[in-house]
C-alpha positions in Angstrom: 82.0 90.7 121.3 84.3 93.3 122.0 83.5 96.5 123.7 85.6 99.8 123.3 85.4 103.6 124.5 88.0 106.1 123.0 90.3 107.6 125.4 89.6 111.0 124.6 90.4 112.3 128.0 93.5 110.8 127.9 94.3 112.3 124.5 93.4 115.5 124.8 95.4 115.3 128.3 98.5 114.3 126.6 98.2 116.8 123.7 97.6 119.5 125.9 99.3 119.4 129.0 101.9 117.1 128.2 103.1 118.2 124.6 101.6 121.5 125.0 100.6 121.4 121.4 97.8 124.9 122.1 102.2 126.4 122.4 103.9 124.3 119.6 101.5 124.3 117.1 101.7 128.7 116.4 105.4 128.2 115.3 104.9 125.0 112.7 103.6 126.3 109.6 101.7 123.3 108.3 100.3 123.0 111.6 99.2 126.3 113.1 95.8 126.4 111.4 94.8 123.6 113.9 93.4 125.1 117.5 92.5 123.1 121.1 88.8 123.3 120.2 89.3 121.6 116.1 92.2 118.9 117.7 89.5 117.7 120.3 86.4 118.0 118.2 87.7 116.0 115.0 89.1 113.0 117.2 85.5 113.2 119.3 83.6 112.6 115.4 86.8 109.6 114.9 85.5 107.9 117.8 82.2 107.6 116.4 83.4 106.3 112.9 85.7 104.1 114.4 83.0 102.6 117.5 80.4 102.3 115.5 81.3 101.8 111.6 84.7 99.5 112.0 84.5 98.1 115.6 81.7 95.4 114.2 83.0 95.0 111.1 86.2 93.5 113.5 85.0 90.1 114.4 82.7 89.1 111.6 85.9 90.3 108.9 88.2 87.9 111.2 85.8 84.7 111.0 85.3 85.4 106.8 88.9 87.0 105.7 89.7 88.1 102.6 89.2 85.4 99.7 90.5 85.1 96.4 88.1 85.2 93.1 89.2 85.3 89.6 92.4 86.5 89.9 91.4 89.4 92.9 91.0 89.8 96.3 87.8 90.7 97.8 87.4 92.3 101.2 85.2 90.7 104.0 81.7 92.1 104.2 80.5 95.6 105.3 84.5 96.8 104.1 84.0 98.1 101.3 81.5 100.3 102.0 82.9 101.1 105.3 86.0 102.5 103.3 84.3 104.4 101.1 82.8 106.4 103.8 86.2 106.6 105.3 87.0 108.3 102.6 84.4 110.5 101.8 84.6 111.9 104.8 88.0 113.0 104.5 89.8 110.7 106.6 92.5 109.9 104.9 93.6 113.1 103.9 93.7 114.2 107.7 97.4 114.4 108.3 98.6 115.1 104.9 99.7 118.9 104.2 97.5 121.6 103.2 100.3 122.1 100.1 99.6 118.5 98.3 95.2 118.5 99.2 95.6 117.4 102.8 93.9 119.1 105.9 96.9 119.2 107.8 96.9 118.5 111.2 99.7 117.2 113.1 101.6 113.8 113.7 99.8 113.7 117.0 96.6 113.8 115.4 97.5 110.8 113.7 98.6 108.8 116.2 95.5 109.4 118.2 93.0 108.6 115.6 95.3 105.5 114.0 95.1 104.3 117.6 91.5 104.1 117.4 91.4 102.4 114.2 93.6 99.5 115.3 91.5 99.2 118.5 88.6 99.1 116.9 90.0 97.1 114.0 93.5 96.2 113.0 93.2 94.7 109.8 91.2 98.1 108.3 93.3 100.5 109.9 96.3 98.7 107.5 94.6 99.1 105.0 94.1 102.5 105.4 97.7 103.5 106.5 99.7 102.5 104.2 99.2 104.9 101.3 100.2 107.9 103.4 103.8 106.9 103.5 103.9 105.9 99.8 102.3 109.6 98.9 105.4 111.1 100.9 107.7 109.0 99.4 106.3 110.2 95.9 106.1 114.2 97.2 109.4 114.1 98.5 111.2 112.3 96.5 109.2 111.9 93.1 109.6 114.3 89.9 107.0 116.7 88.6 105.3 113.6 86.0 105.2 111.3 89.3 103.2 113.7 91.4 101.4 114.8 88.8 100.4 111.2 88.0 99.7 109.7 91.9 99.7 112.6 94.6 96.3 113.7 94.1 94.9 110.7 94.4 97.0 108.8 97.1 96.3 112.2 99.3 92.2 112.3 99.2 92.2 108.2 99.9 91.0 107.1 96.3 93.9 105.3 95.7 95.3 103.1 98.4 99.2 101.4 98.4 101.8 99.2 99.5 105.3 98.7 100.6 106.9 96.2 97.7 110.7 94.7 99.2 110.2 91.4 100.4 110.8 88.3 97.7 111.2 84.8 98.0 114.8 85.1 98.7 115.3 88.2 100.0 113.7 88.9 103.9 115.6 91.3 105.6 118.5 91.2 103.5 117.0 93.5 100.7 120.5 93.1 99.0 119.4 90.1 97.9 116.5 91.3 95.4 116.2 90.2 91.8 113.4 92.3 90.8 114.5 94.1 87.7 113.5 97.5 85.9 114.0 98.0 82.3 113.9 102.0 80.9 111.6 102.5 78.3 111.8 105.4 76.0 109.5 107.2 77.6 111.3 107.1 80.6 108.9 105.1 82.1 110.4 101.1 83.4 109.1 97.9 82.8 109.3 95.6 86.1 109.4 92.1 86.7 109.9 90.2 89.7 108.1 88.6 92.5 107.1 90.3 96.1 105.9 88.1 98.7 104.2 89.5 102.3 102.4 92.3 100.7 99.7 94.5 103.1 97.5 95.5 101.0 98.4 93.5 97.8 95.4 93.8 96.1 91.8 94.1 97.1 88.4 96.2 96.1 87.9 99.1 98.3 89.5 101.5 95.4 89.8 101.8 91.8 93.6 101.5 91.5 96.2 100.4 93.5 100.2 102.1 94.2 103.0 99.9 94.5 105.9 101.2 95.9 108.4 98.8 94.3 112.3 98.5 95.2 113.9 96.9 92.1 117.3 97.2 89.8 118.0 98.6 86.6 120.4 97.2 84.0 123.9 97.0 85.0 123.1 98.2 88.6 125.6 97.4 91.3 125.4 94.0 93.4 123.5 94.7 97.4 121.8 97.3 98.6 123.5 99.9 96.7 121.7 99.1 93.6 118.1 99.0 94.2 116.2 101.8 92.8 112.8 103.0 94.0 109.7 102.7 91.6 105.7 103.2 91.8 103.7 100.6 89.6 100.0 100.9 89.3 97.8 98.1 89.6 96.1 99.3 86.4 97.4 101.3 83.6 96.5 105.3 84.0 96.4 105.3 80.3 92.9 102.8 80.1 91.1 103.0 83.6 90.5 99.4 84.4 93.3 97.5 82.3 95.8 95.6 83.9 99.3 96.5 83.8 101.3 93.1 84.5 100.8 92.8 88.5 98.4 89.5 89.7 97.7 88.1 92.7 100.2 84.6 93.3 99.0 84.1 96.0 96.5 84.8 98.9 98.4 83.7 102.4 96.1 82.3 104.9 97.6 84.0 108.5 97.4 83.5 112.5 95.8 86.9 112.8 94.9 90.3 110.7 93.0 87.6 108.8 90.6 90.6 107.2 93.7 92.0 105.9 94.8 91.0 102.3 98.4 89.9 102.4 99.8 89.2 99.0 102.2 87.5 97.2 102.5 89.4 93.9 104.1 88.7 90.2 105.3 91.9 88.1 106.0 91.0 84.2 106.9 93.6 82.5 104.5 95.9 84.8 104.9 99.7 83.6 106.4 102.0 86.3 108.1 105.3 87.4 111.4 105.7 89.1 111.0 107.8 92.5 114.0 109.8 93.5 117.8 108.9 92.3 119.1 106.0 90.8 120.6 103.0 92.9 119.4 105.2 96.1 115.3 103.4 96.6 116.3 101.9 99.9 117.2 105.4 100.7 114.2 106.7 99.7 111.8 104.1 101.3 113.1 104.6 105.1 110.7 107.2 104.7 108.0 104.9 104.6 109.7 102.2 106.4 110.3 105.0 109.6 106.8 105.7 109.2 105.7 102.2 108.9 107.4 101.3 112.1 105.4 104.3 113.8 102.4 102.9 112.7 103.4 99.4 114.3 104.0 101.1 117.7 100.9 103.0 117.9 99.1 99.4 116.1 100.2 97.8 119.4 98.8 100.7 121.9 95.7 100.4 120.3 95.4 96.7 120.7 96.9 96.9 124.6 93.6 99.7 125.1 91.4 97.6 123.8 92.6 94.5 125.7 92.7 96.6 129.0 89.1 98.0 128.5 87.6 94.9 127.9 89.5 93.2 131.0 89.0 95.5 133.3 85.0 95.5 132.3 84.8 91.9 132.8 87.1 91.6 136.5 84.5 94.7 137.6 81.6 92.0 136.8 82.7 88.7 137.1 81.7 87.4 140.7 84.7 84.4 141.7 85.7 83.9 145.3 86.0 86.1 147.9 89.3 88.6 148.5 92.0 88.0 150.8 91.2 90.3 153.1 87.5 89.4 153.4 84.6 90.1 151.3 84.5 93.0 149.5 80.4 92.4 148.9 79.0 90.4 151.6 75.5 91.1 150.0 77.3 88.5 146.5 78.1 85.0 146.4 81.7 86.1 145.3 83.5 89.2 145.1 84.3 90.9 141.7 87.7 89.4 140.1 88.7 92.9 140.8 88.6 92.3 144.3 91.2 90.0 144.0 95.0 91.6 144.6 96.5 89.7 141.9 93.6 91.0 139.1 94.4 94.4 139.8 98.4 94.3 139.8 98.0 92.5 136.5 95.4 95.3 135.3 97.9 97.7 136.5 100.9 96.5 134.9 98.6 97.0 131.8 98.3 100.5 132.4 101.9 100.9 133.1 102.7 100.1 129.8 99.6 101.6 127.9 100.1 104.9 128.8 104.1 105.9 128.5 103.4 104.1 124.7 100.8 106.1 124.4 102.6 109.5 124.6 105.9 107.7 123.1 104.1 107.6 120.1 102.2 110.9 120.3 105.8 112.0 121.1 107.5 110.6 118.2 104.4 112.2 115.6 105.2 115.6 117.4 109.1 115.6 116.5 108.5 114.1 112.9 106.3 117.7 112.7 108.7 119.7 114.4 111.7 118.3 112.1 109.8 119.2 109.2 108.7 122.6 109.8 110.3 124.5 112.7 111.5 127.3 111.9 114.2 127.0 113.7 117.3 124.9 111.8 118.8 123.8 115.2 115.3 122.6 116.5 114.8 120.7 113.5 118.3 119.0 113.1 117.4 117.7 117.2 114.1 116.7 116.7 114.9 114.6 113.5 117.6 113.1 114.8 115.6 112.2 118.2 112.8 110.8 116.3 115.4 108.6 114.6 116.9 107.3 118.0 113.1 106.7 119.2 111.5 104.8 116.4 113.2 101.4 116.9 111.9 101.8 120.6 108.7 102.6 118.8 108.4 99.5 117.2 110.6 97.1 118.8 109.9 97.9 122.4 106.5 98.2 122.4 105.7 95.5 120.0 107.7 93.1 122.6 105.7 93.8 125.7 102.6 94.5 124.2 102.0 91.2 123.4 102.3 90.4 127.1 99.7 92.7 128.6 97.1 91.6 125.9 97.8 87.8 127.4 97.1 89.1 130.5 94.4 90.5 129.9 93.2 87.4 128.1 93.6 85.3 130.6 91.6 87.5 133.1 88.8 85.8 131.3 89.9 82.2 132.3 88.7 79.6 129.6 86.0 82.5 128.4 89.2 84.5 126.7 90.3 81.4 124.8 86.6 81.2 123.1 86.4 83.3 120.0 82.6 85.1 121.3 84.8 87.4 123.7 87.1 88.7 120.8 90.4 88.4 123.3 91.8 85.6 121.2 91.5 87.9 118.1 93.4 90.4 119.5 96.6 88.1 120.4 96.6 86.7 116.8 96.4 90.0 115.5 99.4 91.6 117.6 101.5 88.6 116.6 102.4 90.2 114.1 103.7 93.3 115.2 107.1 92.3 116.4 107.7 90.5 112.8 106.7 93.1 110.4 108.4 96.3 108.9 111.5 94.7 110.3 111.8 92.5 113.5 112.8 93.4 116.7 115.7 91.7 116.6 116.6 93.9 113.7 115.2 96.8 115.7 117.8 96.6 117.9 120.8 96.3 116.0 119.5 99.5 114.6 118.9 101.3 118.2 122.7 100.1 118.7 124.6 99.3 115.9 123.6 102.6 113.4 121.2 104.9 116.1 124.0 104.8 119.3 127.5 103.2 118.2 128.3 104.8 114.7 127.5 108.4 116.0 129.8 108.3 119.6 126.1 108.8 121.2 125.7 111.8 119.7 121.5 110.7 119.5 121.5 109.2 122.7 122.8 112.1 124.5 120.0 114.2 122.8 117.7 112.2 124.4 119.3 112.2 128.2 119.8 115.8 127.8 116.2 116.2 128.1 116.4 114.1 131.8 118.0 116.6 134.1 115.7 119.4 133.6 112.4 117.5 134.4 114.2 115.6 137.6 115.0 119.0 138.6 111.3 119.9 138.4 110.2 116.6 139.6 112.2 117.4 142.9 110.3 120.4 144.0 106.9 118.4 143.7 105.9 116.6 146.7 106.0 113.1 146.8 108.0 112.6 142.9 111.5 113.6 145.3 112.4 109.9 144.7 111.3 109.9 141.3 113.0 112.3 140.3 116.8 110.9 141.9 116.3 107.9 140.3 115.8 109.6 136.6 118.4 111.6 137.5 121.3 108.7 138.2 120.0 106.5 135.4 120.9 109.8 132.9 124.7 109.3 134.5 124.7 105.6 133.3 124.9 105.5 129.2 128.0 107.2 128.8 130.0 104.5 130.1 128.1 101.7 129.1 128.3 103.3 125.2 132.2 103.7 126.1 132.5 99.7 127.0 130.6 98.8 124.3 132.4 100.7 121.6 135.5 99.0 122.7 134.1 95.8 123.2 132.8 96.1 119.2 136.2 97.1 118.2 137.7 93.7 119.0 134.4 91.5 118.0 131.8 92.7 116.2 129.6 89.7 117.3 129.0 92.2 120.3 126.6 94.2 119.3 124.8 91.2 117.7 124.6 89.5 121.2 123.9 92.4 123.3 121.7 94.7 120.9 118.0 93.3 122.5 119.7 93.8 126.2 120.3 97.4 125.0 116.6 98.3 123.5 115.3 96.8 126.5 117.6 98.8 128.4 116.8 102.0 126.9 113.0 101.3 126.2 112.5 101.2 129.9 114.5 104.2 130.9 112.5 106.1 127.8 109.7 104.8 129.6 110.8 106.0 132.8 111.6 109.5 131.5 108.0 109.4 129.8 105.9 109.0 133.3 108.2 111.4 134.7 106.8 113.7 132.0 103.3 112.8 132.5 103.4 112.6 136.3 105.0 116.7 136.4 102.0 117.4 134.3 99.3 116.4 136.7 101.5 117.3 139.5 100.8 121.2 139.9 97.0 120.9 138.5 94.3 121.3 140.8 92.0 119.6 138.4 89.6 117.4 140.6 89.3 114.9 136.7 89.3 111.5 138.7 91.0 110.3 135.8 94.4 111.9 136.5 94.5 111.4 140.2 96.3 107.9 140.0 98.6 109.0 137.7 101.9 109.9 140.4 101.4 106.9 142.2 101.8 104.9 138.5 104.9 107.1 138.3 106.0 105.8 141.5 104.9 102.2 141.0 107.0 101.7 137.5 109.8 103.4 139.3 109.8 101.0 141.9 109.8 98.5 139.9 112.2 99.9 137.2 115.1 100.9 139.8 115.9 96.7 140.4 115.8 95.9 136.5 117.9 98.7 134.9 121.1 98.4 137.3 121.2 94.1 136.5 120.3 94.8 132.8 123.0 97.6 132.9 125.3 94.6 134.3 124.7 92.1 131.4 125.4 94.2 129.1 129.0 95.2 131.0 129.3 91.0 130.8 129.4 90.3 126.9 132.7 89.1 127.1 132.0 85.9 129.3 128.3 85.6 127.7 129.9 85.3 124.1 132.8 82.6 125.3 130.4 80.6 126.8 127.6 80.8 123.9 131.1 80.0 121.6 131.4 76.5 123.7 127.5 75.1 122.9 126.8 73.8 120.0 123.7 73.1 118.4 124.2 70.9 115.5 
């Protein structure tokens, strides 16, 4: 069975000393109710819910998965009533804003505590995250009747919801949707259609269920320009309890989140309310799609922690062989597996990636707060705008590699990894998933590059390398990050360029950006990453704290620096080389 320990230290480090949240938080007003002392004390009682209450529930709700009964989906045992303490407690309400019943604390807050959840277990935490971005959909954009009708509920956690876009014939190109929306007299829509891949799709852990539906009204335009956004109940709010034209199709049967319900769902005639303006739904639901592909990225931190903690656990106790450089404990048989040179690069390379993802995300929560509430309209214009260049890297390059490290850490268990008692199986089948979902990374990328880089000249990348010179500059005066620092420094010079090539390139075939795009977020994603332990190194750097914790972190700096300074330059030069890469791939064929 697994084993897990929140990072607290490691939160509350990033929080405090890399964000500087105790300084940010004063100026946001949503926020600046939330001190040091509250931030660390609420994730401290999350760690408890989430090691002790969902943690077991994570391999027994794997081995029975949801199942289908008379027409509805029932939850593997122990989750029911491990929700409903969930949400007595107040858990879901813990980012939403004080104005619509939330306790408002910030995006970083989140992050933190939906980290735990998906360590501890994947399948609830999705369950649980969801509704959050359908309630903002329905506050931002929703009318007075709407909110009236959902926000209360969505906010304290009685109601859960799900993302409706996906049908049969219509995957990522959403243009493609038939699901239609009649107008009633009342103003209220009648939908029918079918939605397949639905999170959440129906289940017993509340009383009602919100769909957030993306459908067409009479005589609406052909493609994406004619969807419309709705929000179907599961049950009519009229008579509690009676069903309102959505059932269950079907109940998929998956590689992994297996405890999570994932729907296929028919709509006849299903009563509904439009959210925000005619023909502009897909408009609308990037709110919850951005937020969605958040969740993903801080879905695959928490599976990489869990993978590393359990790894490293089992290398510090696993006797096999005796290190290279002679034994390490002549008193043994065999030397710990972490003895063993090879065990602790690959537990390293782990940490290299855990940690910069970890504050990417925290990082990304942060500007989502900031571009909602600073004061300050220039601050928030950057910060959105930032947060928009980030969130494909979010998703897409963290879901890529994460998948990686968590097979590496498998197979420091040999054979005993492969066995379901140790749990590491679980957690590859369940990040599987993560480069597919809320769009796949292949999709990522076109975004990062196509509409994120290209269409604006740069003008969001530039935000972002803006940010590199003054922390080499600091990096330079601290002993020992000199080289560190050079290195960040002459990878800031290299985009312009490359984005100058590349807009040229485009100009004469689009199939460009199609062939280079996952070059590109793998590009930027580890430059981002590289900027990201720069951050975190110059915050350690001037503290004499004696934390043991914090003492390796430079030489990690150093170590992924190393390493990075060989792979951005030849990734840099593919990308210069589309032209000769596209006449080849023009001369194979396939069928």
């Amino acid at each position: 069975m697994l084993q897990y320990q929140a990072p607290l230290e490691e939160f509350n480090f990033l929080a405090h000393k890399v964000l500087r949240l105790s300084e940010l938080l004063p100026l946001l007003p949503e926020h600046h109710h939330i001190d040091v002392d509250l931030f660390k004390a609420t994730l401290e009682v999350g760690a408890e819910l989430t090691q002790e209450q969902l943690l077991p529930l994570n391999g027994s709700g794997d081995a029975e998965g949801c199942r289908l009964e008379q027409g509805g989906v029932k939850t593997p045992q122990g989750f029911k009533s491990a929700y409903r303490l969930f949400q007595e407690n107040g858990w879901p309400a813990l980012t939403v804003p004080l104005s619509i019943g939330g306790q408002g604390f910030p995006g970083t807050a989140g992050v933190f505590f939906d980290e735990m959840l998906a360590s501890t277990n994947l399948s609830f935490s999705i369950f649980a995250n969801v509704r959050e971005g359908v309630l903002r959909c329905v506050d931002r954009f929703g009318d007075e009747r709407v909110r009236s009708l959902f926000s209360d509920k969505l906010a304290s956690g009685e109601w859960l919801g799900t993302m409706c876009l996906t049908e049969p014939q219509a995957g990522s190109d959403l243009g493609l949707i038939r699901t239609t929306a009649v107008t009633q007299s009342d103003g209220s829509y009648l939908l029918s259609g079918t939605k397949i891949f639905i999170s959440n799709g129906d289940h017993d852990l509340t009383e009602n269920i919100v769909h957030l539906v993306l459908a067409r009204t009479e005589g609406a335009p052909a493609g994406t320009g004619g969807l419309s956004l709705f929000v179907v109940p599961k049950y009519q709010l009229e008579v509690p309890a009676s069903a309102n034209g959505v059932s269950v199709i079907a109940l998929e049967h998956k590689h992994g989140i297996r405890a999570n319900a994932t729907c296929a769902l028919a709509f006849e005639n299903a009563r509904g309310y439009r959210v925000g303006e005619l023909n502009r739904g897909l408009a609308c639901m990037f709110l919850l799609m951005n937020s969605a592909r958040l969740a993903v990225g801080v879905q695959t931190v928490g599976l990489a922690e869990v993978a590393y903690q359990n790894a490293l656990r089992y290398t510090q106790e696993r006797l096999q062989g005796r290190a290279l450089n002679g034994a390490t404990h002549p008193d043994q048989p065999a030397d710990p597996l972490l003895s063993h040179i090879g065990v602790k690069s690959s537990l390293v390379q782990q940490r290299l990636f855990i940690e910069p993802a970890r504050l990417l995300c925290a990082w990304v929560g942060t500007l989502l707060d900031e571009a909602r509430c600073h004061p300050d309209d220039a601050r928030r214009k950057e910060a959105s705008q930032l947060a928009e260049l980030l969130t494909p890297i979010v998703k897409g390059y963290l879901s890529q590699h994460a998948g990686t490290h968590i097979s590496s850490a498998l197979q420091l268990f040999g054979g005993h990894g492969y066995i379901v008692e140790t749990g590491m199986e679980q957690l590859l089948r369940d990040a599987a998933i993560c480069p597919i979902y809320e769009g796949t990374n292949y999709i990522q990328s076109l975004d990062l590059l196509g509409r994120k880089t290209l269409s604006d000249q740069g003008q969001r990348l530039g935000i972002f390398l803006s940010h590199i010179p003054a922390l080499a500059e600091r990096l330079r005066q601290r002993p020992g990050l000199e080289g560190v620092a050079t290195t960040l420094a002459s990878w800031g010079t290299e985009f312009e360029p490359l984005v100058q090539q590349l807009s040229v390139d485009t100009v004469f075939n689009r199939d460009v950006v199609g062939l280079v795009a996952p070059d590109f977020l793998e590009l930027l994603g580890t430059v981002v990453f590289g900027y990201l332990w720069a951050w975190i190194a110059d915050a350690v750097a001037p503290s004499t704290s004696d934390e043991e914790f914090l003492r390796s972190k430079p030489a990690l700096a150093r170590l992924y620096f190393s390493e990075a300074e060989v792979r951005v330059p030849s990734l840099i030069e593919k990308l210069k080389r589309n032209a000769s890469r596209l006449g080849l791939l023009e001369q194979i064929q396939l069928c």
